[in-house]
PDB file of N, CA, C and O in Angstrom:
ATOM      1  N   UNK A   1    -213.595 -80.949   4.002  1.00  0.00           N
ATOM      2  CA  UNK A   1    -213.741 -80.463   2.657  1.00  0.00           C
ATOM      3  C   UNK A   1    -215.186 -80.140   2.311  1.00  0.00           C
ATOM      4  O   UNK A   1    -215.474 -79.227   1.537  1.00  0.00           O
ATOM      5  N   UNK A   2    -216.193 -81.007   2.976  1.00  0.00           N
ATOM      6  CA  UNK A   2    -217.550 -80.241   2.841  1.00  0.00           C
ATOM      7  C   UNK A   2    -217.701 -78.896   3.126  1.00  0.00           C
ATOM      8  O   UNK A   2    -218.372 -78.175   2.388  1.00  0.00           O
ATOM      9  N   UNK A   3    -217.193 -78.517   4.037  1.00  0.00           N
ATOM     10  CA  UNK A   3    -217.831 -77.168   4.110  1.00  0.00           C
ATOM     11  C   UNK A   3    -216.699 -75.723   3.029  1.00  0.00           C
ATOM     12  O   UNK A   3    -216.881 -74.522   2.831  1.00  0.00           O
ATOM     13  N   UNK A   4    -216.127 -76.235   2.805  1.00  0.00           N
ATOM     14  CA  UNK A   4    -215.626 -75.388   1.472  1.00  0.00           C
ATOM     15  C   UNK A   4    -215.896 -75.546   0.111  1.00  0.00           C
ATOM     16  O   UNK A   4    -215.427 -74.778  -0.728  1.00  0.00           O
ATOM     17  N   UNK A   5    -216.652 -76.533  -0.178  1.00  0.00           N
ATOM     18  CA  UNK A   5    -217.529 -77.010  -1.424  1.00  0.00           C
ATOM     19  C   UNK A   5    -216.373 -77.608  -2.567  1.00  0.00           C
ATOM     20  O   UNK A   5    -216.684 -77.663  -3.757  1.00  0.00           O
ATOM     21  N   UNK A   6    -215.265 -77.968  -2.179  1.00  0.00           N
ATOM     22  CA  UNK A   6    -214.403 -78.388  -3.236  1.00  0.00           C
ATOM     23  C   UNK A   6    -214.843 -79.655  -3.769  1.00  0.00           C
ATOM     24  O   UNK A   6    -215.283 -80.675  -3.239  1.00  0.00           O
ATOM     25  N   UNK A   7    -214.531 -79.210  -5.337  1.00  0.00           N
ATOM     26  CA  UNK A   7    -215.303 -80.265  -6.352  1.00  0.00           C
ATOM     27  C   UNK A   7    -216.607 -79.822  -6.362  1.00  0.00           C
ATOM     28  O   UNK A   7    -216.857 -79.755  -7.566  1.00  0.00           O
ATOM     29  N   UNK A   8    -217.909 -79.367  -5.568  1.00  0.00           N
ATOM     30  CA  UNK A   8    -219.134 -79.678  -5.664  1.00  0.00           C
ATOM     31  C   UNK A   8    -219.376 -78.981  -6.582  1.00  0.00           C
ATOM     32  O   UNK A   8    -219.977 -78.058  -6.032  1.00  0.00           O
ATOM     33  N   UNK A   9    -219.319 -78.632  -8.173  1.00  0.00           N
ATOM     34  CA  UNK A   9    -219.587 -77.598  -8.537  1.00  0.00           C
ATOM     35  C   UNK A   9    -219.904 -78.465 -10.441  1.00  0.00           C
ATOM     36  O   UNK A   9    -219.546 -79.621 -10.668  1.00  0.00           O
ATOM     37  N   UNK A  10    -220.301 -77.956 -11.050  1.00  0.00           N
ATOM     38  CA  UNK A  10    -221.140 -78.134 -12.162  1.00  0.00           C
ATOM     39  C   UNK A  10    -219.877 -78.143 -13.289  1.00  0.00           C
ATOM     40  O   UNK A  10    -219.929 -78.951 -14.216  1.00  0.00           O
ATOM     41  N   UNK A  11    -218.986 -77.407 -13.191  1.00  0.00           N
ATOM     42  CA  UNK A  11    -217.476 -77.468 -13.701  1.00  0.00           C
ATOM     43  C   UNK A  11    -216.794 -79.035 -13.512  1.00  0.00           C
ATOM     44  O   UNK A  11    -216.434 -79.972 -14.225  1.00  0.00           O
ATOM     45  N   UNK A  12    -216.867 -78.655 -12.001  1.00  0.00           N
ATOM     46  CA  UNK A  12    -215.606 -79.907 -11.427  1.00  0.00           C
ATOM     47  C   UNK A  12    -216.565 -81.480 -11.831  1.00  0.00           C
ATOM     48  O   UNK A  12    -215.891 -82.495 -12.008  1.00  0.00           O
ATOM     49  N   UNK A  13    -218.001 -81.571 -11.942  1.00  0.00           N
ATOM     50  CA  UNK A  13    -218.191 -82.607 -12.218  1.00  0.00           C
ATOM     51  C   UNK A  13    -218.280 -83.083 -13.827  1.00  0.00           C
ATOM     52  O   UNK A  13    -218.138 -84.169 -14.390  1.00  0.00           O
ATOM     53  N   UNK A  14    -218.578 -81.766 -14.268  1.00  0.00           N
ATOM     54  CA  UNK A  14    -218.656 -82.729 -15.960  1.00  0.00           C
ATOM     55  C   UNK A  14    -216.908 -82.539 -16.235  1.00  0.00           C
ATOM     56  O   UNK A  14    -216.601 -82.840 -17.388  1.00  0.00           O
ATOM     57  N   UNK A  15    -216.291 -82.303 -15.772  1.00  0.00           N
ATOM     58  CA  UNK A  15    -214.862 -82.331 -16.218  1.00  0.00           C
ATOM     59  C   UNK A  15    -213.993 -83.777 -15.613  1.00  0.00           C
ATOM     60  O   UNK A  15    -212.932 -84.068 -16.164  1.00  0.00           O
ATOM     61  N   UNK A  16    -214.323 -84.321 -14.888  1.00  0.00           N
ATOM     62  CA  UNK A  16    -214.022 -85.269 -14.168  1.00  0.00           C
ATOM     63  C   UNK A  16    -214.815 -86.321 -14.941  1.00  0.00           C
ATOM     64  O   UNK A  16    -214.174 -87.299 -15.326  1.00  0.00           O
ATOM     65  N   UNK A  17    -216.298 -86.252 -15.260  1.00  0.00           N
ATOM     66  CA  UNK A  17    -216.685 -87.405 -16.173  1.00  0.00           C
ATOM     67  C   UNK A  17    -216.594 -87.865 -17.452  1.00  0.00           C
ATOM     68  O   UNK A  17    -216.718 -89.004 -17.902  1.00  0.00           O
ATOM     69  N   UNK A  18    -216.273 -86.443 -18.164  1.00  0.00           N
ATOM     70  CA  UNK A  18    -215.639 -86.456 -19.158  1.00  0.00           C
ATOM     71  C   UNK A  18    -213.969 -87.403 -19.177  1.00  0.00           C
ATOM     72  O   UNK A  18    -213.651 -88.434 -19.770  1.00  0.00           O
ATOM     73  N   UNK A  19    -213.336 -86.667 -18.425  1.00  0.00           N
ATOM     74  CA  UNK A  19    -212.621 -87.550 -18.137  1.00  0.00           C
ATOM     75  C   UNK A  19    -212.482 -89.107 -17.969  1.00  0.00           C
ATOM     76  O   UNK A  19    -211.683 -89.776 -18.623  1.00  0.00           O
ATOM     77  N   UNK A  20    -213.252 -89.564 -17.124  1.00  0.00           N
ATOM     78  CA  UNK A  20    -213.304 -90.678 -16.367  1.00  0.00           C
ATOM     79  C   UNK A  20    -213.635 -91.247 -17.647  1.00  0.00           C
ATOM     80  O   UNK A  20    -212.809 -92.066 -18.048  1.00  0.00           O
ATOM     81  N   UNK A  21    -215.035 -90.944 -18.705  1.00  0.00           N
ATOM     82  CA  UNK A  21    -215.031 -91.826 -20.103  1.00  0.00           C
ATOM     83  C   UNK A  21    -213.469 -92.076 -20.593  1.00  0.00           C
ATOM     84  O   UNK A  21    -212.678 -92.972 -20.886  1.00  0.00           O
ATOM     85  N   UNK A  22    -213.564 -90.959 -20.498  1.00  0.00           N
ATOM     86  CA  UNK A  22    -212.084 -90.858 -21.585  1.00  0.00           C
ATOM     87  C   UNK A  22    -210.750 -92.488 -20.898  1.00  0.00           C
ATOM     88  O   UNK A  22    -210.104 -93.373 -21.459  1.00  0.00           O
ATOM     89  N   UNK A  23    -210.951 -92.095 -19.641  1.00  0.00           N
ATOM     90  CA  UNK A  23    -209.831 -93.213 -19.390  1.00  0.00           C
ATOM     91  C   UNK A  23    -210.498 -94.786 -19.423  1.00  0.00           C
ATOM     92  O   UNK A  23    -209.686 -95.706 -19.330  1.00  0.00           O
ATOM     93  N   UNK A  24    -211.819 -95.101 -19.541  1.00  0.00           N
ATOM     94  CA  UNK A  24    -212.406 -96.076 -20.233  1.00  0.00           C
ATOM     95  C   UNK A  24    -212.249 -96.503 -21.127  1.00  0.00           C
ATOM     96  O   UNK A  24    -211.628 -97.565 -21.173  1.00  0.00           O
ATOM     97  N   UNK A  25    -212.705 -95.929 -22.229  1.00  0.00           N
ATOM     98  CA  UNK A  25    -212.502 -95.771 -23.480  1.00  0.00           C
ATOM     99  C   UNK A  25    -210.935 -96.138 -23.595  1.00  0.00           C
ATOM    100  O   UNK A  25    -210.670 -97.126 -24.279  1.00  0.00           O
ATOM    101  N   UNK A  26    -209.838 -95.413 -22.970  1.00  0.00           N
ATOM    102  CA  UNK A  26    -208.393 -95.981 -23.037  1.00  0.00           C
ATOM    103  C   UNK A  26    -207.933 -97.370 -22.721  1.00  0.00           C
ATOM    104  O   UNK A  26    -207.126 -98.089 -23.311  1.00  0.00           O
ATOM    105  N   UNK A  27    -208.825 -97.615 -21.375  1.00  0.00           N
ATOM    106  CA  UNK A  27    -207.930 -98.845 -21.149  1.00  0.00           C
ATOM    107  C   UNK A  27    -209.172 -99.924 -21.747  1.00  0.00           C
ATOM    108  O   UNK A  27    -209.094-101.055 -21.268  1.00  0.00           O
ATOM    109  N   UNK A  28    -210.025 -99.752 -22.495  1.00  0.00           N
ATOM    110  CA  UNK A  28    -210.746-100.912 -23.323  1.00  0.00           C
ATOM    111  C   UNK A  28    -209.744-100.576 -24.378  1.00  0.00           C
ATOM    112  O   UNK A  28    -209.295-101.693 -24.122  1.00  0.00           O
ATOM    113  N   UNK A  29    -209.191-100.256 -25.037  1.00  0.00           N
ATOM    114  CA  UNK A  29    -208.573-100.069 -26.280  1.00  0.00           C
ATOM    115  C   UNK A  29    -207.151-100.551 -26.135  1.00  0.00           C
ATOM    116  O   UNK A  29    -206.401-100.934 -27.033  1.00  0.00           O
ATOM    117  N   UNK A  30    -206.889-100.451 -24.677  1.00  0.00           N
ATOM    118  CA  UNK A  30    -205.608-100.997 -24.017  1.00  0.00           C
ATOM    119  C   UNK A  30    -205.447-102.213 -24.008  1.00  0.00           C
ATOM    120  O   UNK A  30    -204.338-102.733 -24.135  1.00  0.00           O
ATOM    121  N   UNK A  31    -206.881-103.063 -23.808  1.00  0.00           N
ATOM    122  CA  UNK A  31    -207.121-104.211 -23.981  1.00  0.00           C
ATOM    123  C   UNK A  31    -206.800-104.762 -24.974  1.00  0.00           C
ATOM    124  O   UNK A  31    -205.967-105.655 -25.128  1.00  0.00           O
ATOM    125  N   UNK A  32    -207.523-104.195 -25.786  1.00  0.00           N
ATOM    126  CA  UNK A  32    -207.795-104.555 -27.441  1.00  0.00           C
ATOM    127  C   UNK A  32    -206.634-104.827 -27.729  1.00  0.00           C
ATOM    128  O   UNK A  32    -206.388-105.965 -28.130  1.00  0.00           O
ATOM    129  N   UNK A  33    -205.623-103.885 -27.607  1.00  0.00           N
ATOM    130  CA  UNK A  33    -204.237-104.065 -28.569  1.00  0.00           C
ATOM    131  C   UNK A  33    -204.431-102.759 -29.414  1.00  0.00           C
ATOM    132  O   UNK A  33    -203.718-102.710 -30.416  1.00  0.00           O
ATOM    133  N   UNK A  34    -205.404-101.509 -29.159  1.00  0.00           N
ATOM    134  CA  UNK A  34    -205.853-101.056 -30.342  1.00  0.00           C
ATOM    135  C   UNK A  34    -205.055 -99.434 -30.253  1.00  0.00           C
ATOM    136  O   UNK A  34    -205.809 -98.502 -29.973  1.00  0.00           O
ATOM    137  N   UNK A  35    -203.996 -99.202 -30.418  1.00  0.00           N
ATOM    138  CA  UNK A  35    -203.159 -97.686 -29.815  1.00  0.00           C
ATOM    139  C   UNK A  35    -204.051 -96.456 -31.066  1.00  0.00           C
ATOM    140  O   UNK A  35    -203.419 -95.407 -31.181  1.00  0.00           O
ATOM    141  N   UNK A  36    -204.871 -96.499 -31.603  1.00  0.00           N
ATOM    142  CA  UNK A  36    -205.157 -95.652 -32.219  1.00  0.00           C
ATOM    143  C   UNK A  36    -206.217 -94.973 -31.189  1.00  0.00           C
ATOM    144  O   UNK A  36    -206.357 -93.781 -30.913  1.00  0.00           O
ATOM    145  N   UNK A  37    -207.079 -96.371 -30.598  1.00  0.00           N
ATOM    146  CA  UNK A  37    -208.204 -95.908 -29.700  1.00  0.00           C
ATOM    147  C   UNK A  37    -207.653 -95.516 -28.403  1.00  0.00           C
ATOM    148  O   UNK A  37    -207.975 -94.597 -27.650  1.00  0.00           O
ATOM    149  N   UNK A  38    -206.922 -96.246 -28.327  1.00  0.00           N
ATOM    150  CA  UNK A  38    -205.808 -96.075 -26.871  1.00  0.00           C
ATOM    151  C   UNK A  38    -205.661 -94.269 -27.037  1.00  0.00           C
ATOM    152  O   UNK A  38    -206.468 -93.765 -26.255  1.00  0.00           O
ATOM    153  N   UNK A  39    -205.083 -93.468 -27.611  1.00  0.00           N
ATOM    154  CA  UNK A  39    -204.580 -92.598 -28.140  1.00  0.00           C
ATOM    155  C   UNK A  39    -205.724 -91.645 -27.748  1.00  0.00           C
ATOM    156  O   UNK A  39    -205.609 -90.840 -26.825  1.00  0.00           O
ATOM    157  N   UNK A  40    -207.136 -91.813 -28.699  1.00  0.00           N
ATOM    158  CA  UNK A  40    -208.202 -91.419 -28.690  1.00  0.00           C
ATOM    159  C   UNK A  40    -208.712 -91.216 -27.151  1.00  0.00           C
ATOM    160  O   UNK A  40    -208.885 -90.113 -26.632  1.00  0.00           O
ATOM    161  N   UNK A  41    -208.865 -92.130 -26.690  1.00  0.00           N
ATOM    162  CA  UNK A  41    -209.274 -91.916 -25.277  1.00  0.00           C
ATOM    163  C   UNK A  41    -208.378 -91.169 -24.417  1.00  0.00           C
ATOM    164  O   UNK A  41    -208.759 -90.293 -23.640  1.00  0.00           O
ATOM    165  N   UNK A  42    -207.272 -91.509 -24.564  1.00  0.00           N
ATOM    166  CA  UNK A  42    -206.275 -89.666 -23.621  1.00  0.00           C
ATOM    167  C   UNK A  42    -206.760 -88.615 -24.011  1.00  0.00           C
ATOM    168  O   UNK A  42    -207.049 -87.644 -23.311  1.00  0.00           O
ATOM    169  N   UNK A  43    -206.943 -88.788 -25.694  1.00  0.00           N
ATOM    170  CA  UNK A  43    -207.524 -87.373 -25.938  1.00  0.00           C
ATOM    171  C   UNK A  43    -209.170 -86.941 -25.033  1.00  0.00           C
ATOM    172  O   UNK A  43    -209.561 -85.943 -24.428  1.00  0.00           O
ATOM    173  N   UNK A  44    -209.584 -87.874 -25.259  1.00  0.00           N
ATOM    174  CA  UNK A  44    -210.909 -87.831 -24.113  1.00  0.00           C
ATOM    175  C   UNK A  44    -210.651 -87.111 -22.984  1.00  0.00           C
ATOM    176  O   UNK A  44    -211.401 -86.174 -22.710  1.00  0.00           O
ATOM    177  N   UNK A  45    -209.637 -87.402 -22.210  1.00  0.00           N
ATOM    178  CA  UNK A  45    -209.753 -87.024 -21.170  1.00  0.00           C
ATOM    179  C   UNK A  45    -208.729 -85.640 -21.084  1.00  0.00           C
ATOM    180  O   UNK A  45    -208.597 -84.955 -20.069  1.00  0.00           O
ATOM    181  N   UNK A  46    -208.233 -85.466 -22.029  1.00  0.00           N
ATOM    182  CA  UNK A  46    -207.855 -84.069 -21.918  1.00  0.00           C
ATOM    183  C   UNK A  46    -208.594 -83.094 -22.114  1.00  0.00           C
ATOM    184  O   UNK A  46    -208.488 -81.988 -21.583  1.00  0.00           O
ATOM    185  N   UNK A  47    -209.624 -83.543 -23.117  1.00  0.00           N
ATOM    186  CA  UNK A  47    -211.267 -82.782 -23.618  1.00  0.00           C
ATOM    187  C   UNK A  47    -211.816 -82.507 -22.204  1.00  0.00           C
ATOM    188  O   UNK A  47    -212.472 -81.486 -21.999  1.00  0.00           O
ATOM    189  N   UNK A  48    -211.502 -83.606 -20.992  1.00  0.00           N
ATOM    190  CA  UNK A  48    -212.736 -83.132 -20.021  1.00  0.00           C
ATOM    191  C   UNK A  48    -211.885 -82.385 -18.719  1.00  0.00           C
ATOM    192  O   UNK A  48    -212.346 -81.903 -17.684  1.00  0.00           O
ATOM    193  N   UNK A  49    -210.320 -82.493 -19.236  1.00  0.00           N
ATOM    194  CA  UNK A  49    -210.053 -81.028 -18.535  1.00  0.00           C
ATOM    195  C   UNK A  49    -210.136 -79.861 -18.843  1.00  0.00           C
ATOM    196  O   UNK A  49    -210.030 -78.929 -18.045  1.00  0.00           O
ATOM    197  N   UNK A  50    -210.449 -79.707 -20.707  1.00  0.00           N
ATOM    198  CA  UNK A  50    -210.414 -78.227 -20.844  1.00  0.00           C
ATOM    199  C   UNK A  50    -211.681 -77.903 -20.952  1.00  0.00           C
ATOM    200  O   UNK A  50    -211.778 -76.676 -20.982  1.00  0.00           O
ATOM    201  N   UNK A  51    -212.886 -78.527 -21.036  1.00  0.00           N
ATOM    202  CA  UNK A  51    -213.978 -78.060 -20.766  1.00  0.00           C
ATOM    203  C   UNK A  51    -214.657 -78.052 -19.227  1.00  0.00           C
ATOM    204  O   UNK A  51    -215.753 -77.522 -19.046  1.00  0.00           O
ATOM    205  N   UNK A  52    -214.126 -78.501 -18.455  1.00  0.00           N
ATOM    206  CA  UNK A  52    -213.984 -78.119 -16.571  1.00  0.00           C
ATOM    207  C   UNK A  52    -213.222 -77.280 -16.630  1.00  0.00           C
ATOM    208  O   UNK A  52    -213.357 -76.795 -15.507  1.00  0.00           O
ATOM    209  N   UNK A  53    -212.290 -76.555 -17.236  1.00  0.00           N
ATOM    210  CA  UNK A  53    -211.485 -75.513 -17.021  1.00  0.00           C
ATOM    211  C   UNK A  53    -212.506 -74.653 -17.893  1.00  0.00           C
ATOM    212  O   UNK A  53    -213.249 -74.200 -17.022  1.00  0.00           O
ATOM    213  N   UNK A  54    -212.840 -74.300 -18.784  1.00  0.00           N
ATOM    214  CA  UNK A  54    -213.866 -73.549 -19.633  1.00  0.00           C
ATOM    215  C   UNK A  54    -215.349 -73.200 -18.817  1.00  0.00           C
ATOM    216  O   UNK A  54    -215.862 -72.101 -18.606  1.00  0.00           O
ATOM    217  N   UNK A  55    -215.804 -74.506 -18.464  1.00  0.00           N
ATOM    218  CA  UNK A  55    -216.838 -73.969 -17.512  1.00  0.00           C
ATOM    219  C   UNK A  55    -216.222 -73.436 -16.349  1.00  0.00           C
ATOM    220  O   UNK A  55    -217.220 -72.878 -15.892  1.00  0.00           O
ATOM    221  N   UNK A  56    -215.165 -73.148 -15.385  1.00  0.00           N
ATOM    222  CA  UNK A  56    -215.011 -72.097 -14.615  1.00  0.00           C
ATOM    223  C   UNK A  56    -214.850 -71.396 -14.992  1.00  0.00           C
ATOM    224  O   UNK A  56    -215.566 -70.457 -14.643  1.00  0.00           O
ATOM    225  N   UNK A  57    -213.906 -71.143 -15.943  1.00  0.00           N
ATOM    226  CA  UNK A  57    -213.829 -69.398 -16.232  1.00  0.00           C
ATOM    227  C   UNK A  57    -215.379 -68.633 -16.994  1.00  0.00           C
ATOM    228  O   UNK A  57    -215.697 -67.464 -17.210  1.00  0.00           O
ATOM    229  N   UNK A  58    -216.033 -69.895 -17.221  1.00  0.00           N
ATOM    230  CA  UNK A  58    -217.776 -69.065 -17.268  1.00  0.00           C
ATOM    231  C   UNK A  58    -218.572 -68.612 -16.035  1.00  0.00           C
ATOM    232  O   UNK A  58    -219.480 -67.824 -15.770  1.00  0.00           O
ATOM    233  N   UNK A  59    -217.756 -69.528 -15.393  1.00  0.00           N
ATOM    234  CA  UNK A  59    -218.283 -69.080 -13.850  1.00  0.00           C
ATOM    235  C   UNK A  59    -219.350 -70.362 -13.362  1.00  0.00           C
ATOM    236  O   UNK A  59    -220.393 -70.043 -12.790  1.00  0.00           O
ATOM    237  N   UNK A  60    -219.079 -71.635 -13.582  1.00  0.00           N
ATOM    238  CA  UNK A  60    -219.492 -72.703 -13.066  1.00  0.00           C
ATOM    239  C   UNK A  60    -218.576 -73.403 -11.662  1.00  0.00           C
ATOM    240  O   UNK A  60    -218.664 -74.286 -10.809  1.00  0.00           O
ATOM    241  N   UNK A  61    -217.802 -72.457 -12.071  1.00  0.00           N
ATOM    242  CA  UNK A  61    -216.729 -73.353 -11.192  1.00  0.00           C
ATOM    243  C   UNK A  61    -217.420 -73.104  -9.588  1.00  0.00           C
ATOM    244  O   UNK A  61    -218.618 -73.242  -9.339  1.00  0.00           O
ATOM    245  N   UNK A  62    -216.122 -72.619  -8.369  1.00  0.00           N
ATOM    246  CA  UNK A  62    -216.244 -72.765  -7.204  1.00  0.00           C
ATOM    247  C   UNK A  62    -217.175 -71.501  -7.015  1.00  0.00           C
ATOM    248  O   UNK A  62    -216.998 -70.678  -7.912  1.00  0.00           O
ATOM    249  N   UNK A  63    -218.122 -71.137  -6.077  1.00  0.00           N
ATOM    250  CA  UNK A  63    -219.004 -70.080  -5.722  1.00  0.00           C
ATOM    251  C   UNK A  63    -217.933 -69.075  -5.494  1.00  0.00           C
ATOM    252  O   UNK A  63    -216.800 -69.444  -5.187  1.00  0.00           O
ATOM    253  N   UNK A  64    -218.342 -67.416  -5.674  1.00  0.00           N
ATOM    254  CA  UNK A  64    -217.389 -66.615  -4.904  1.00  0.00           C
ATOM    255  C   UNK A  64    -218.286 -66.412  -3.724  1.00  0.00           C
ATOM    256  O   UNK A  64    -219.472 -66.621  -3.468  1.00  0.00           O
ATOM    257  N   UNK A  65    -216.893 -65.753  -2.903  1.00  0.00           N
ATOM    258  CA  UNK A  65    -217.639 -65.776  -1.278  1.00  0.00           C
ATOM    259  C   UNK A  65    -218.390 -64.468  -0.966  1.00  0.00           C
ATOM    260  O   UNK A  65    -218.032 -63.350  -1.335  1.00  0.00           O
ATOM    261  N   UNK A  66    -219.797 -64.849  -0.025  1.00  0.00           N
ATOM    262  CA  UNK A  66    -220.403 -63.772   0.050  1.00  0.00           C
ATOM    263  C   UNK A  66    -219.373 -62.324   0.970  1.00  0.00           C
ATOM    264  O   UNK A  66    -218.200 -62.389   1.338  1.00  0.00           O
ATOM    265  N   UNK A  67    -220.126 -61.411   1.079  1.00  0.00           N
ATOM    266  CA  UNK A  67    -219.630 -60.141   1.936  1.00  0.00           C
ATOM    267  C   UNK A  67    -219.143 -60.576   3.342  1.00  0.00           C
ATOM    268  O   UNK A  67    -218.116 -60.286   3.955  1.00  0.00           O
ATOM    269  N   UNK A  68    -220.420 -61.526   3.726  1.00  0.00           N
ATOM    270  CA  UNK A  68    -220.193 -61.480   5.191  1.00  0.00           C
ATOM    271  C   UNK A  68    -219.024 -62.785   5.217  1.00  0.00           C
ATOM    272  O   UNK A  68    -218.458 -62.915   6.302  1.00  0.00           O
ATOM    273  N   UNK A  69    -218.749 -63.442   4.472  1.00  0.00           N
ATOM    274  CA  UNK A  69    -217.654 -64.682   4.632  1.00  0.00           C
ATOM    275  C   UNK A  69    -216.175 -64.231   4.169  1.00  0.00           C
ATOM    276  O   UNK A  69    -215.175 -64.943   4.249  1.00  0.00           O
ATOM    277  N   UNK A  70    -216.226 -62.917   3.670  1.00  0.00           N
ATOM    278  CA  UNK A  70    -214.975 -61.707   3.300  1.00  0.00           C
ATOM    279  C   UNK A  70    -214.378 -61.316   4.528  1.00  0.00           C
ATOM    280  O   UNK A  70    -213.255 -61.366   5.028  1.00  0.00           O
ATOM    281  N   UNK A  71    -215.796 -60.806   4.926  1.00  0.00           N
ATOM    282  CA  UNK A  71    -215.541 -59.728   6.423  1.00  0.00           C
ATOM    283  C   UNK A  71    -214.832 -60.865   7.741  1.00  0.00           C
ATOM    284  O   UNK A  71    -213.798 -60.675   8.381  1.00  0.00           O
ATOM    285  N   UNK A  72    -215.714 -61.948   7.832  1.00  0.00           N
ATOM    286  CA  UNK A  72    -215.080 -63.381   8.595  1.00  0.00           C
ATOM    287  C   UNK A  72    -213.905 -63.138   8.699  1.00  0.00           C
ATOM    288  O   UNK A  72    -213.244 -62.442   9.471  1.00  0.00           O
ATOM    289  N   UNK A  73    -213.563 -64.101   7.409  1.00  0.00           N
ATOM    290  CA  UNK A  73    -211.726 -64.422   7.440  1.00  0.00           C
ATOM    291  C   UNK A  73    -210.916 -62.975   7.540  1.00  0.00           C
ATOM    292  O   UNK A  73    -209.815 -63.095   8.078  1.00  0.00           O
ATOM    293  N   UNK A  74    -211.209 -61.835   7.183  1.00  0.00           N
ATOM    294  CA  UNK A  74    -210.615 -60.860   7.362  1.00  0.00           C
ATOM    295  C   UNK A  74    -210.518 -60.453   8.996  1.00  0.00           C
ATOM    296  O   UNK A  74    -209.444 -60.099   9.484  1.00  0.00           O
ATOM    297  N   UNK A  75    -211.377 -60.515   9.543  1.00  0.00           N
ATOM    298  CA  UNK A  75    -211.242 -60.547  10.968  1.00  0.00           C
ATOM    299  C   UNK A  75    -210.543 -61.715  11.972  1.00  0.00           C
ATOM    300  O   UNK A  75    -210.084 -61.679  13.113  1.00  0.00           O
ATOM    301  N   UNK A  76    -210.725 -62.930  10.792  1.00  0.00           N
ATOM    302  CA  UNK A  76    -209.890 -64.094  11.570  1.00  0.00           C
ATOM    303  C   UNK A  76    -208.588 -64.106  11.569  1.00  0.00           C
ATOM    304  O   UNK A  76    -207.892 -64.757  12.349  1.00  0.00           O
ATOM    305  N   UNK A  77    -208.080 -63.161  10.415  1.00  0.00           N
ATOM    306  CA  UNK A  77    -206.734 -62.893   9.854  1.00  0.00           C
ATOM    307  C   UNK A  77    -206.027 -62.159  10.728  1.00  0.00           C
ATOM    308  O   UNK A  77    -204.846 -62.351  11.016  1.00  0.00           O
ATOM    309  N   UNK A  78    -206.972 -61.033  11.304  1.00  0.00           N
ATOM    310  CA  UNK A  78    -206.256 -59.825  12.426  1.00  0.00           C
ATOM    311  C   UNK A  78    -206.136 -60.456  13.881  1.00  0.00           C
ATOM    312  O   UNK A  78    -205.207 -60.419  14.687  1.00  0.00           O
ATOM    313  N   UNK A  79    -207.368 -61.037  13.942  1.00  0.00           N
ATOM    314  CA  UNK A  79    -207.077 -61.828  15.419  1.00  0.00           C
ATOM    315  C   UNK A  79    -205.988 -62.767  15.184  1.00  0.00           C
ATOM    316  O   UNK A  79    -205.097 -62.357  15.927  1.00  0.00           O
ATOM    317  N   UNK A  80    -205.508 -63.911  14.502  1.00  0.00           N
ATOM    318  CA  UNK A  80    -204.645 -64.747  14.092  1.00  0.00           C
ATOM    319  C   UNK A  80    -203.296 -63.931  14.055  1.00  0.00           C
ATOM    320  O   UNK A  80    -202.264 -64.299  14.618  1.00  0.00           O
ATOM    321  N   UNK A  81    -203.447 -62.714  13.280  1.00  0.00           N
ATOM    322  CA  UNK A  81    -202.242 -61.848  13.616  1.00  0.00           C
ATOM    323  C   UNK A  81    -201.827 -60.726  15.308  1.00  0.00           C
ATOM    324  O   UNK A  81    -200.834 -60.102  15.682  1.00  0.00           O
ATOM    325  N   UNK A  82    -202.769 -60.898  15.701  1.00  0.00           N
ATOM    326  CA  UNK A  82    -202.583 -60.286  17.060  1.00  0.00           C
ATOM    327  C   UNK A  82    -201.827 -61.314  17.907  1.00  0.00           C
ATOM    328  O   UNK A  82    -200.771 -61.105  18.504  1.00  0.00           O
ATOM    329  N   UNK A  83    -202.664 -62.684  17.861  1.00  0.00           N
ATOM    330  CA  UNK A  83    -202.211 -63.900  18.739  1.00  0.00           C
ATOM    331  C   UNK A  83    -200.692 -63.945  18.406  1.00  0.00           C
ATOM    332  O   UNK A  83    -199.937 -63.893  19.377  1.00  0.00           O
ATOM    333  N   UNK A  84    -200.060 -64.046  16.985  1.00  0.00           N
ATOM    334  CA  UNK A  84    -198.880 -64.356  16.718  1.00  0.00           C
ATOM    335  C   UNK A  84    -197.788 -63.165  17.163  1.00  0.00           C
ATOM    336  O   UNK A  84    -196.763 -63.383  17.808  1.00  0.00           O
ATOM    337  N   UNK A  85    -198.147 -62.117  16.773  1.00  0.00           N
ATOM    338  CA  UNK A  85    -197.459 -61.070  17.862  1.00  0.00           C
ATOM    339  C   UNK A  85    -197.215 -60.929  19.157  1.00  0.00           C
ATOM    340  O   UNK A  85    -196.176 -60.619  19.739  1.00  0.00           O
ATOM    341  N   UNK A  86    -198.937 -61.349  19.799  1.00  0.00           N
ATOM    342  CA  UNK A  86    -198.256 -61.343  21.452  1.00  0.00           C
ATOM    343  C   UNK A  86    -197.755 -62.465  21.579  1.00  0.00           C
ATOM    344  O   UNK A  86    -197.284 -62.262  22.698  1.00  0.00           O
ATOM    345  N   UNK A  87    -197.284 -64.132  21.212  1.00  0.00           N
ATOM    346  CA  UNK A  87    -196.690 -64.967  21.203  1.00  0.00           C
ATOM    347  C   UNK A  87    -195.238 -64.587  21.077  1.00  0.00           C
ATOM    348  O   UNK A  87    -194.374 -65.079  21.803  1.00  0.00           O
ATOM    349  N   UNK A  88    -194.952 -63.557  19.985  1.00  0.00           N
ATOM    350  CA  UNK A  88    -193.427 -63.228  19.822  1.00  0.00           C
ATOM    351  C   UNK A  88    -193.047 -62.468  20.740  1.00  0.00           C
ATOM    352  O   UNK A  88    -191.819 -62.428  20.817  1.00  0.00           O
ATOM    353  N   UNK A  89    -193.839 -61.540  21.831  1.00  0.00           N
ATOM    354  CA  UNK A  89    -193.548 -60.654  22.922  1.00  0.00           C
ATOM    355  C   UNK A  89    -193.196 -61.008  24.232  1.00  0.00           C
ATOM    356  O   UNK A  89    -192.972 -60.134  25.069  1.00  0.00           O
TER     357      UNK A  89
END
């Protein structure tokens, strides 16, 4: 997963910490006995999926891929499809 950068990205982390308060905040309130805060803190963490979803579509999210990492898999695709053809022959 390192070398495809999943998660590493400025999106995926404040959306996840946002989160992660949020389910704090829940289960201290879980403790408490307290369902108003209980309540509050889901909402937390739904806040820090739609603002990780908000910062990608600003374009924080995953990198797009350069030209030459296009051209790659596109060539890995035809060779991958040649192999599977002469396999069926």
């Amino acid at each position: 997963m390192a070398g495809s950068a999943h998660g590493h990205t400025p999106a995926a982390w404040t959306g996840v910490t946002i989160a992660f308060i949020g389910f704090c905040v829940s289960g201290v309130f879980m403790v408490a006995a307290n369902p108003l805060g209980f309540w509050g803190g889901l909402a937390i963490v739904f806040v820090g999926g739609a603002v990780g979803l908000a910062m990608k579509m600003a374009g924080m999210g995953r990198p797009k891929a350069s030209a030459e990492a296009i051209e790659a898999r596109e060539r890995a695709t035809v060779v991958a499809r040649a192999k599977a053809e002469a396999a069926r022959a």
